[in-house]
Structure formats: structure tokens, C-alpha cells
C-alpha angles and dihedrals in degrees: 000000000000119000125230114252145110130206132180140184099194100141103050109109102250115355122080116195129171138166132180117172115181127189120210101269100052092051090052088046097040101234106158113071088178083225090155092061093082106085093040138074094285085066102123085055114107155184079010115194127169109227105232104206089053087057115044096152100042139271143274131183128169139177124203123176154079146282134200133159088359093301113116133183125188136163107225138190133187149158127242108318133164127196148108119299104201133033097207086253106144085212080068113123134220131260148202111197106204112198107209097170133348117023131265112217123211140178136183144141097305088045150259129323145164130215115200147178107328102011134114123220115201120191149158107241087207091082118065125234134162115237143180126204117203124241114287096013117172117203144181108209117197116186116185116178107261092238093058088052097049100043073060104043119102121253112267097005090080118087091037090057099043098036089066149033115273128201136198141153128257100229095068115112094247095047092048093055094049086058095053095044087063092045083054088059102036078064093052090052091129093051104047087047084063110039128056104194093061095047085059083033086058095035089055099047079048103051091051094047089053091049091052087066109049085045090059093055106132124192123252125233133098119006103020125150146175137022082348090058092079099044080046095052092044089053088051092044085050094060091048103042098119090045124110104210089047098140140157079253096056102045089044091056094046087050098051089239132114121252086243093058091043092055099043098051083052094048084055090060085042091250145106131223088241100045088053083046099051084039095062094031085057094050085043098064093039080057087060101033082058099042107123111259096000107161102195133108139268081234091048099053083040089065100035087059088051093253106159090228143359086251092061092042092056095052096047090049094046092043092060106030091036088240148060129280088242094049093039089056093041097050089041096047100061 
């Protein structure tokens, strides 16, 4: 059984270090406010809870990292949390999100989206979206100051690129050197503690490599292919997610590709189009189970996220969240 506490290492020059380990019982009372996140690196986090249901047998998340010249990196992990990432403060950095094991769930004005196992997540914090990580998530969070991004980034690319979410995997050739780059000066470490002008030197070689890949974003439609067909088939699924005849067949043939090429870009990521689809339908109906004063039926939100009935509903939904859909919004509603 996990023991209650918290401790934290924010100040210090250059290393970031944080620790909250929560037992069962003090997740199911609500013990922990994270009043003591404001003045760190998980600033721009927000109206933080900890879902119950997703952490039954309590809770742990740690930081562990480092900070110079306003650029931070740091490996996370936690358990199920939910929350605000921005606060709409034009000081405000930029961020890659780097899933190494679990998802991390987000919505916002322009829509819902999820980001897994071997995909990065670029954003700009300014601009404010809920999120939910799954239980055991692993990330590499990497902050650069916005005004270091956009001096890089390329004429005419850079208020698409900043204005919304952008998504790639982690297997292409410019996101694997940015990995290695940080692991180069995750190694140089004592160095960079003792010398100011490498830390702006570093700072400045990643913040153009970081640059490079939000300039080479392309846009998805007919023809693509490779590691972008799957972000591009997620973004399709997403579209069509209320719709009855959404199929493998239907989101190959939107995307110009054979089923055989959809599934097999998929099978690569160890996932299916279906299994993504029934993923976010499933998240989808637990959004509106949980929206503050929603009258409808179970039945109602089963049939408007294409279940077949309310019994099958019920059982996905208890099968991933340990309860069922009448117990989860009765606990969480209170």
C-alpha cells in the first residue's frame, strides 16, 4: 500500500525533482490539492484531480529532470490524472509531449485527440486544453521558450503550426534526432551547470532542431503514406466517430490507400483501426456520462456511440473503468 507524500526539488538551478505517492484511501477521499505545483515546471497544469475509478489502488507521479535558460526537459510518469494544460499567458513555452508507454487524452475547441505509445505531441501551452493520462503513462516533456521556436521557424508555416496541436511519430528521421540531441545534452549536464554560454549555445541548436520539425509538417489527404498514414487515419476516425457505417473500408478509401496498406500501417503501431475507433468511442460516451447536469440514458449515449446495446456498453465501460457507467457518474458527480 502506497503511502501519502509529496516532495519536490523545483528551485534548485538546474535539477527538477518531484514525487507524489498516494495510497487508496487518500485518492477516494481527495486528499492531495497539488497546491505546491504553481511555482514549478507543471505551472501551466491546472484544476488537477485525480479520477478515482482509474486509481483504485492509489496513485504515483514523479518528475525527474532538469532547467536552464528557461528550457526544461524531464521524463514523467503518472498515473491517471485529469486537468487544464495552458493558462492563455503569452509567456507561455512550447512543448513536445513524447509518449514512451500508456496515452495522454486531450480536447479543446478544435476537438479531441489522443496521443499513445510512440508518438509526439507538439503544442503551444498558451492555449488552454483538458486532458487525461491513462494509468502508468511514461513522458518526455520537452518546454522551449515560444520566442526561440518562432525566430526558427520557417515564414508563413508559423501560426499554423503554433495555433494548433501537432502530432508525429517518433520513428521518423527528424524526431529521432531530436531525441538523441537531448540525450547529448542530458550527457553534458556538468558542463552546461557551469557555463552560460552553452546553455544559450544548446538552447539555441535545440530550438532549431525543433523548429525543423514543425517546418516539415505536411498535410494529410489522398495519397499518404508511411508512419503519417496512421495519424492521418485517427484524424479521419475521429470525424466519423458517430457514424454507423464508420469502417476500415471507409477511412482507406477517404485516405486514397488500400485496406491492406491501412491495416498494415496500424499492425506496425500494434493497433487496429477498430480498436482506436472503439478507444475514443468509448472515451467519448464516458465525456458525456460525466457532463455536468446531462439528463440521457445510459441507453441514449449507448446508441449515439454506435453500441449495439446498452448490455454491451456497460461491460465495455466496466471492463475499462472497473465499474459501471451508473456507479462511475454517481461517485464522480458528487
Amino acid at each position: 500500500m502506497k503511502e501519502p507524500g509529496s516532495r519536490r526539488k523545483w528551485h534548485p538551478e538546474f535539477d527538477l525533482e518531484s514525487t507524489v505517492t498516494l495510497d487508496a484511501e487518500a485518492v477516494h477521499e481527495g486528499r492531495f490539492d497539488f497546491t505546491d505545483w504553481p511555482d514549478g515546471p507543471l505551472a501551466h497544469l491546472t484544476r488537477l484531480r485525480i479520477p478515482r475509478f482509474a486509481n483504485p489502488n492509489g496513485f504515483t507521479h514523479s518528475v525527474k529532470g532538469y532547467k536552464f535558460s528557461d528550457f526544461v526537459s524531464m521524463n514523467v510518469y503518472s498515473d491517471s490524472l485529469a486537468g487544464v494544460s495552458g493558462s492563455n499567458n503569452d509567456t507561455d513555452p512550447v512543448a513536445a509531449h513524447v509518449v514512451m508507454s500508456g496515452e495522454t487524452r486531450w480536447s479543446g475547441k478544435s476537438g479531441d485527440f489522443s496521443v499513445g505509445k510512440g508518438q509526439m505531441c507538439i503544442r503551444d501551452t498558451r492555449i488552454p486544453l483538458n486532458f487525461m493520462s491513462a494509468p502508468a503513462t511514461r513522458t518526455r516533456v520537452v518546454k522551449i521558450p515560444r520566442d526561440f521556436v518562432t525566430t526558427h521557424a520557417v515564414q508563413g508555416k508559423r501560426a499554423r503550426v503554433l495555433n494548433e496541436p501537432m502530432i508525429v511519430d517518433c520513428d521518423l528521421p527528424q524526431v529521432q534526432f531530436f531525441l538523441n540531441f537531448l540525450e547529448s545534452i542530458e550527457k553534458s549536464r556538468d558542463v552546461l551547470r557551469e557555463s552560460p554560454d552553452v546553455q544559450k549555445l544548446a538552447l539555441e541548436s535545440c530550438a532549431a532542431v525543433f523548429s525543423g520539425i514543425l517546418s516539415g509538417r505536411t498535410d494529410t489527404g489522398a495519397g499518404v503514406e508511411g508512419a503519417s498514414l496512421v495519424g492521418a487515419a485517427k484524424a479521419a476516425i475521429e470525424k466519423n466517430l458517430d457514424q454507423q457505417e464508420l469502417s476500415p473500408v471507409m477511412i482507406a478509401k477517404s485516405l486514397g490507400v488500400s485496406l491492406r496498406t491501412l491495416h498494415r500501417s496500424f499492425a506496425e503501431s500494434g493497433d487496429s483501426p477498430m480498436a482506436f475507433a472503439r478507444r475514443r468511442r468509448l472515451q467519448k460516451a464516458h465525456d458525456e456520462l460525466m457532463r455536468p447536469g446531462t439528463a440521457d440514458r445510459i441507453s441514449e449515449i449507448a446508441a449515439r456511440w454506435q453500441y449495439s446495446d446498452a448490455a454491451h456498453f456497460i461491460r465495455h465501460f466496466k471492463s475499462h473503468y472497473g465499474v459501471t457507467p451508473a456507479v462511475y457518474a454517481r461517485s464522480n458527480k458528487t
